[in-house]
DOTORTOR-746233 format. One line per 10 residues: number of its first residue (from 1); for each residue x, y, z of C-alpha. Coordinates in steps of 0.05 Angstrom, whole numbers, always signed. Example, Ala and Ser with C-alpha at 12.3 -4.5 7.8 and 13.67 -1.06 7.14 Angstrom:
% DOTORTOR-746233
1) +246 -90 +156  +273 -21 +143 .
***
This chain:
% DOTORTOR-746233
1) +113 +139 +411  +41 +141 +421  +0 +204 +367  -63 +225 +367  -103 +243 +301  -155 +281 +304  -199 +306 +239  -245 +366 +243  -299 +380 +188  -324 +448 +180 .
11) -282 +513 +151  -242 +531 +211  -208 +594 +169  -275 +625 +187  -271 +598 +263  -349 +615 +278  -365 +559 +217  -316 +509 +244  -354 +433 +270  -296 +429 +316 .
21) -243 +362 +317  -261 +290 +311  -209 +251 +345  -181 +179 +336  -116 +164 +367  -52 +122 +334  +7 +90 +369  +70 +59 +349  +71 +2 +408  +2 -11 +460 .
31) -5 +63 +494  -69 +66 +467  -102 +81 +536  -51 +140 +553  -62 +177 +487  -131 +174 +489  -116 +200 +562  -82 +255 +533  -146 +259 +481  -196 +272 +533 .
41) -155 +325 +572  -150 +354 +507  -233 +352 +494  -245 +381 +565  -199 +441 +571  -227 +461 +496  -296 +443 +522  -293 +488 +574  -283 +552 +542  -348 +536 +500 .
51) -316 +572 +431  -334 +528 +369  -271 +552 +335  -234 +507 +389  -283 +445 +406  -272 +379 +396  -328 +348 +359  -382 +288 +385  -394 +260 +327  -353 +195 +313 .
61) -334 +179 +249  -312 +108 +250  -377 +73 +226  -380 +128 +163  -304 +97 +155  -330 +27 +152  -381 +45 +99  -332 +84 +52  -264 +41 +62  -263 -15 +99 .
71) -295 -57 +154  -262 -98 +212  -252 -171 +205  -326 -210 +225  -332 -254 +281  -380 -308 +285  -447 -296 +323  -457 -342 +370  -503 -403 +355  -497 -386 +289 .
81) -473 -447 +262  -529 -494 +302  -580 -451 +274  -563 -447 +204  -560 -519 +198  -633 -525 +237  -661 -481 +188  -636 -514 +121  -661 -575 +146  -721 -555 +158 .
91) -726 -510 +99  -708 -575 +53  -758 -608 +92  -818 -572 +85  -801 -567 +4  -798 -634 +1  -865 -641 +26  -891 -583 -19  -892 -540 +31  -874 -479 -7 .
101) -887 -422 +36  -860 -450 +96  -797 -466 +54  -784 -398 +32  -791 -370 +107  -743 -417 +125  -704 -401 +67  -704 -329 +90  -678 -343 +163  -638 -382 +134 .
111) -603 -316 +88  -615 -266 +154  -559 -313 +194  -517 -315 +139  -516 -241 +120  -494 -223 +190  -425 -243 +187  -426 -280 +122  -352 -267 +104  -342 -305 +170 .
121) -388 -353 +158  -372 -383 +92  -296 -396 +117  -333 -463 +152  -338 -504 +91  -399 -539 +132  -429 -466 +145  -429 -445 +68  -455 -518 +44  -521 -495 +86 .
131) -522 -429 +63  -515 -454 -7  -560 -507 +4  -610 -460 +38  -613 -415 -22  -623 -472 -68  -688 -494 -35  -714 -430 -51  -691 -436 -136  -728 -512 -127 .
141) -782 -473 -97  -795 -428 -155  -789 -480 -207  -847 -520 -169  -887 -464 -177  -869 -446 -250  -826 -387 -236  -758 -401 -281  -744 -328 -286  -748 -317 -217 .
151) -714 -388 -211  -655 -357 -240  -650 -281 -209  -641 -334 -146  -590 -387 -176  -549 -318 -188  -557 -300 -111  -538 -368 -95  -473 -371 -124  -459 -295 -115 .
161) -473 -323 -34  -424 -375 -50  -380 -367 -107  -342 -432 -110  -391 -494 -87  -422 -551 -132  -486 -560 -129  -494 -622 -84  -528 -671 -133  -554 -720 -70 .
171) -592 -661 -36  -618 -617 -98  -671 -649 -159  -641 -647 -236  -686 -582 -250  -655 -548 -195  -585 -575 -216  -589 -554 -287  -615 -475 -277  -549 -482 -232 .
181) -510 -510 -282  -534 -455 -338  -526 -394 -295  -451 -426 -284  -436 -430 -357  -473 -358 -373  -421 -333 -315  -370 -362 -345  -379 -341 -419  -390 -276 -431 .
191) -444 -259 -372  -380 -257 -317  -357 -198 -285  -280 -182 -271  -251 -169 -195  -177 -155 -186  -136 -151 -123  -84 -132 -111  -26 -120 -49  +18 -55 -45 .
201) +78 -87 -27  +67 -151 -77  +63 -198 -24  +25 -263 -42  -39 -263 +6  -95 -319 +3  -164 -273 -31  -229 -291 -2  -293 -266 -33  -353 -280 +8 .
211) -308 -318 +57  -289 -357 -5  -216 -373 -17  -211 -367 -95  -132 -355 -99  -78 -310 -77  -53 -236 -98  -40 -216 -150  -112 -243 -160  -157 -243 -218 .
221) -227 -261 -235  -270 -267 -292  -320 -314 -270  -366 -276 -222  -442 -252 -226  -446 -174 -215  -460 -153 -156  -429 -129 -86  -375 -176 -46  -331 -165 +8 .
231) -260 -173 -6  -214 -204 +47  -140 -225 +50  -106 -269 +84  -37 -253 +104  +29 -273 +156  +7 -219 +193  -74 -252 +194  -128 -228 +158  -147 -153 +141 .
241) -208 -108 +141  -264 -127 +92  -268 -83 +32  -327 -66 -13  -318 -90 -81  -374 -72 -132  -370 -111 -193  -413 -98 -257  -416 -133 -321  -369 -109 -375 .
251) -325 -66 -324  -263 -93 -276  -275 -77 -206  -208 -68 -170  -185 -78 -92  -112 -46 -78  -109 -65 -12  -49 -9 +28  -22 -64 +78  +9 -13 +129 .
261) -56 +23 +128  -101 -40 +138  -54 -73 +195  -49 -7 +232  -126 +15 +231  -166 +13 +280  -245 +28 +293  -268 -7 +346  -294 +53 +383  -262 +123 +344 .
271) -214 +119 +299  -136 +93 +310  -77 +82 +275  -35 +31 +311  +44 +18 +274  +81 -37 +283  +146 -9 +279  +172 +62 +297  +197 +63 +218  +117 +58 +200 .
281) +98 +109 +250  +151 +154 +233  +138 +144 +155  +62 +136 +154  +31 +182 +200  +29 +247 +159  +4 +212 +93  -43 +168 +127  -84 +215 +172  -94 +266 +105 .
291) -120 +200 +67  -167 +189 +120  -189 +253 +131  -207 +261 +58  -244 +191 +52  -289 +225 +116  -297 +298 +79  -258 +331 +140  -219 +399 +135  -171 +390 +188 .
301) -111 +339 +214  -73 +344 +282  -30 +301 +300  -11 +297 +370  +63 +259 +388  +75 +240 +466  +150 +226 +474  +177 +224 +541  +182 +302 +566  +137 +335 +516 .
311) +74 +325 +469  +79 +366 +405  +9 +382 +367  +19 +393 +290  -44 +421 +255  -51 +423 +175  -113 +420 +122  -128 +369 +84  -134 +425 +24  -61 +450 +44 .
321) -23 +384 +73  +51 +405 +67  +31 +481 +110  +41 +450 +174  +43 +488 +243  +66 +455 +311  +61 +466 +383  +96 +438 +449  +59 +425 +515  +88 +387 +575 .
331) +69 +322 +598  +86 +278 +650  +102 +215 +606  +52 +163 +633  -19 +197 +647  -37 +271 +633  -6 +341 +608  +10 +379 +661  -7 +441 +635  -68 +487 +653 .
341) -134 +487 +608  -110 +563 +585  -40 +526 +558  -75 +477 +522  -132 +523 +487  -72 +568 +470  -33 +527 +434  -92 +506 +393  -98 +575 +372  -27 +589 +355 .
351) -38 +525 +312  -99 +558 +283  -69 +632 +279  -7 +594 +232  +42 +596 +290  +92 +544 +318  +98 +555 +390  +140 +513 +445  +91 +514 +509  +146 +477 +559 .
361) +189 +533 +563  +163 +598 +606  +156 +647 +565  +135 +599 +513  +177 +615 +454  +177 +605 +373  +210 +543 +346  +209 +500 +283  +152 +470 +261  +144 +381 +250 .
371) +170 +371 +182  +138 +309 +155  +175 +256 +111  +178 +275 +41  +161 +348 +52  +228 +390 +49  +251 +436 +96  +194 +482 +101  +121 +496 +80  +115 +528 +16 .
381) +119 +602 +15  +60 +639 -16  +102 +648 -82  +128 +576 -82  +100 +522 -119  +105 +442 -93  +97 +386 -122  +136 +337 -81  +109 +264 -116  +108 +296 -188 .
391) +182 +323 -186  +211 +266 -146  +187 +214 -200  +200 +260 -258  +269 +260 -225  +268 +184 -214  +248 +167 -289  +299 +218 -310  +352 +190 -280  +327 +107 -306 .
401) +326 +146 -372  +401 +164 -363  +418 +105 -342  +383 +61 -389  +427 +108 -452  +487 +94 -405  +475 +21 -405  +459 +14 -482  +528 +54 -491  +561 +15 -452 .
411) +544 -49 -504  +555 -15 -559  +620 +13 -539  +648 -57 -517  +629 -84 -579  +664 -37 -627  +720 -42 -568  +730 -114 -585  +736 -109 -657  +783 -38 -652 .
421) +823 -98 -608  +821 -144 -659  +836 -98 -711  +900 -72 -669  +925 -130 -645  +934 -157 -719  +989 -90 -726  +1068 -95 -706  +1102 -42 -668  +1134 -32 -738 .
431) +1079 -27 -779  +1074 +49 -804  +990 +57 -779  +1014 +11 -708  +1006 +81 -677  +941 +102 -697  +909 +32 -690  +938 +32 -625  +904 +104 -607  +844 +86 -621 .
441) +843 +25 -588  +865 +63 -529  +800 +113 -540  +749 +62 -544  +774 +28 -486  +763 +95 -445  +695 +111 -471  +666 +37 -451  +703 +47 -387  +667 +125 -368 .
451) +598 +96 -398  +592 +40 -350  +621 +82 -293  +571 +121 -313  +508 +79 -324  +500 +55 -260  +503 +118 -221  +449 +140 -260  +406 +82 -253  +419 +64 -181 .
461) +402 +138 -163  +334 +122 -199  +312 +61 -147  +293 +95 -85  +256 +154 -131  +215 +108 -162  +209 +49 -123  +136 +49 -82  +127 +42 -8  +127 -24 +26 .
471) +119 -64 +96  +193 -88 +105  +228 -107 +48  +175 -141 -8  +197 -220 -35  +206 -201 -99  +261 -156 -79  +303 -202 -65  +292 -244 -127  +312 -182 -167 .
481) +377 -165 -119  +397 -250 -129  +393 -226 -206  +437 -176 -195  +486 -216 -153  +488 -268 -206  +505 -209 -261  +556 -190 -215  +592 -248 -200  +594 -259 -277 .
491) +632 -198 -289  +683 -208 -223  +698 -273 -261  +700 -247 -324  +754 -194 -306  +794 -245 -257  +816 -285 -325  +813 -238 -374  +879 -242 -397  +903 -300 -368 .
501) +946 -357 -419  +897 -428 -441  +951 -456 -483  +1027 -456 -481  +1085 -481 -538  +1128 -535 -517  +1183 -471 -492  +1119 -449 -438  +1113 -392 -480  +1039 -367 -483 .
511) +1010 -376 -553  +933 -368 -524  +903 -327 -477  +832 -298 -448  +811 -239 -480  +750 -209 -452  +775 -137 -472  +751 -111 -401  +675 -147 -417  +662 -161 -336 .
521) +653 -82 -331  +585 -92 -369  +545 -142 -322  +579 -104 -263  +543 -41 -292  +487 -70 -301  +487 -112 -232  +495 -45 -190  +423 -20 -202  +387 -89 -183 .
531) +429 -96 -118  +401 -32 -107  +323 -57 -103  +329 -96 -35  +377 -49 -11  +343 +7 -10  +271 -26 +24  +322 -49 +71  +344 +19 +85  +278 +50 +90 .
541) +259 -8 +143  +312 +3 +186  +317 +81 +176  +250 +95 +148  +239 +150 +89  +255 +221 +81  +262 +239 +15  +243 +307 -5  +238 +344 -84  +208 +411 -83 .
551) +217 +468 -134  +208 +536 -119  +194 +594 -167  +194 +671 -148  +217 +744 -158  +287 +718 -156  +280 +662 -196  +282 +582 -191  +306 +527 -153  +292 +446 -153 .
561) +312 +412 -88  +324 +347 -67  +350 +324 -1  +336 +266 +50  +356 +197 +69  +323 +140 +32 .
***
């Protein structure tokens, strides 16, 4: 189901002072061409009534998204590789000859090629031994002319180029070796800077700095020099975007890299969001095109969804997210609306004026606006308050509260079960206190029973409030949900003997028996709320997420709401 985004800048509540729409387009499958189709229809019939309030903007944002979040993957420039080697050759060369200037002007071409696509580059092990090698002509070429402090500021540029190489002791002098060697063990004392990286969903991805492998996710790194990398992983999917990591001395510089996001952008041209799965489009659209819009300083989202008789534009601020309006113009399902320019400018407007209109009917007629996931039923009313997030996690960690008591209890209540069992079984039906002993056996047997009925509704409620968003279901899931199949195969077993005879007398008359005084209910309890971690990504994969929390307060008084599948 293909969906158009476009942002505008500007204050459009004040239409004469709006900058108009920028427009990028986002698909769940490959109908890229026919929404952008649908974009330029769009752009025209606005364009021809020549009212700012209602133009789509020129100016293309996708470069300014490059320089504030994330750039595409580099390709190699052609030739590159033939001419990086030439130069460090001859750069080495003419140093070894004493020709100093000529060195560093190799030395120079030899940095321009690299910088082009240097994250691309330095994944050719043979590529970033020449640009290290290159640079290091240029520390040798300082030393020979009595420069160590500008010997060093290079050494640092050489292994920020190159974070990982030795310095090849056959190509490079002893003086050039040991200002390499020095700056290496400054780095790694106290002189390092820290880089973290990290995946949203935890999966384990290979980190290259500098087109560098140095590890995987969750990655960490003390042993940098300061300075500005690019940050790529490596994933099953491939690799994503390149992100800017600035790293200073005495300060962690940190890279959360939003997998959906990165696998589903796309710049080439404007800006697009392309999903893999109708779940991701379904899920991801809303929250991704208001991030976006705020990285780019723009006032305005629409969203534009082509199903198969109808597209439906839904228009909301970036200052106002959940206020959505929505509109409904006919299309013929492969190339174009078929709708006149009037039709399309209209609906616009209604979307501007704060009215959800349905254009494929004649008259066109009110209908509901797009609800996105997570938002509740309706926008908040001028005397309602929202805070979806806040209330669904305080709701979430309420709820792990609850069930972490219930949990606890239910210990503690087995426990003194046992020995009220111990301390009752020891009584004949004779005995003058067998009655009371036997009461409150009887008691603390029901309380363990309600608390670990209990404790696990609690807790397993808590999971899909507080677990975070994911591509499919994360690795580590299922590690926790074999934890919790393990804990609950312990307490099946547990309850399947309790009670049952170990010894008998020489009559077969039982004279030793398990007594697990109902224990299995414990890690059954406890197992319920770990099952419930793969479950529930599984659930959201396969029937995405619409969970919703909103409270709102006015005349009458108060309400909290929560509704939605998970």
């Amino acid at each position: 189901m293909p969906v158009l985004v476009a942002l505008a800048a500007g204050t459009p509540v004040v239409h004469a002072q709006s900058e108009g729409f920028f427009v990028a387009t986002a698909v769940s499958g490959d109908d890229s061409a026919a929404a952008q189709r649908v974009v330029e229809q769009i752009r025209s019939a606005l364009a021809a009534r020549s009212d700012p309030a209602v133009t789509l903007g020129q100016r293309q944002p996708a470069q300014r998204l490059g320089d504030v979040y994330a750039r595409p993957p580099e390709a190699l420039v052609a030739g590159d590789l033939e001419a990086l080697e030439a130069c460090v050759q001859s750069a080495i060369q003419a140093v070894a000859f004493g020709h100093r200037q000529e060195a560093q002007a190799q030395v120079a071409t030899c940095l321009e090629i690299g910088n082009r696509a240097l994250s691309a580059l330095n994944r050719e092990a043979a590529a970033a031994k020449n640009l290290f090698d290159s640079c290091l002509v240029m520390v040798r070429a300082r030393l020979d002319l009595d420069d160590p402090a500008g010997a060093r500021q290079d050494a640092v540029r050489c292994r920020r180029l190159v974070p990982d190489l030795e310095v090849d002791e056959n190509m490079h002098p002893p003086h050039v070796r040991e200002v390499m060697a020095e700056i290496d063990r400054e780095i790694d004392g106290d002189g390092g800077a820290s880089l973290r990286v990290l995946t949203d969903n935890g999966e384990p991805c290979d980190v290259f700095v500098n087109g560098r492998r140095l590890g995987r996710t969750p990655f960490v790194s003390q042993s940098l020099p300061f300075g500005s990398y690019d940050v790529q992983l490596q994933c099953d999917r491939g690799p994503t975007r390149l992100y800017r990591a600035e790293i200073a001395v005495g300060r962690e510089a940190r890279v959360d890299v939003d997998t959906v996001l990165d696998a589903a952008l796309r710049t080439d041209d404007r800006i697009g969001l392309q999903y893999s799965s109708a779940a991701s489009h379904e899920r991801r659209r809303h929250q991704d095109a208001v991030f976006l819009a705020g990285l780019l300083g723009a006032h305005e989202v629409l969203l534009v969804t082509m199903d198969s008789g109808a597209v439906r534009l839904d228009r909301f601020t970036t200052e106002n997210p959940v206020a959505v309006t929505s509109a409904k113009l006919p299309w013929d399902g492969e190339t174009r609306l078929v709708a006149p320019s009037e039709r399309i400018v209209d609906a616009v407007l209604a979307l501007r004026d704060g009215r959800s209109v349905d254009f494929t009917t004649a008259p066109a007629s009110p209908f509901s606006a797009w609800i996105p996931p997570g938002l509740g039923d309706q926008p908040p009313a001028a005397h309602s308050t929202s805070g979806s997030s806040t209330l669904r996690l305080a709701l979430g960690w309420t709820f792990a509260g609850l069930g972490v008591v219930g949990h606890a209890l239910s210990w503690g209540l087995y426990v003194r079960l046992d020995s009220r069992y111990d301390y009752f079984r020891l009584a004949a039906p004779g005995d003058v206190d067998y009655e009371t002993r036997r009461q409150a056996y009887e008691d603390s047997q029901s309380a363990h029973l309600f608390a670990s009925a209990i404790a696990p509704i609690f807790s397993t409620a808590a999971m899909p409030l507080l677990l975070p968003e994911a591509s499919g279901v994360p690795w580590w899931s299922w590690i926790v949900g074999a934890a919790g199949l393990g804990l609950a195969s312990w307490g099946i077993y547990a309850l399947v003997i309790d009670g049952k005879c170990t010894a008998q007398d020489t009559t077969g008359r039982c004279i030793a028996s398990n007594n697990y005084n109902e224990f299995g209910w414990v890690p059954l309890s406890q197992a319920a709320p770990l099952l419930a971690v793969p479950l529930t990504y599984l659930a959201r994969e396969l029937f995405g997420e619409s969970t919703a929390v909103t409270a709102a307060v006015d005349d009458d008084g108060a309400a909290l709401t929560l509704r939605g599948s998970f």
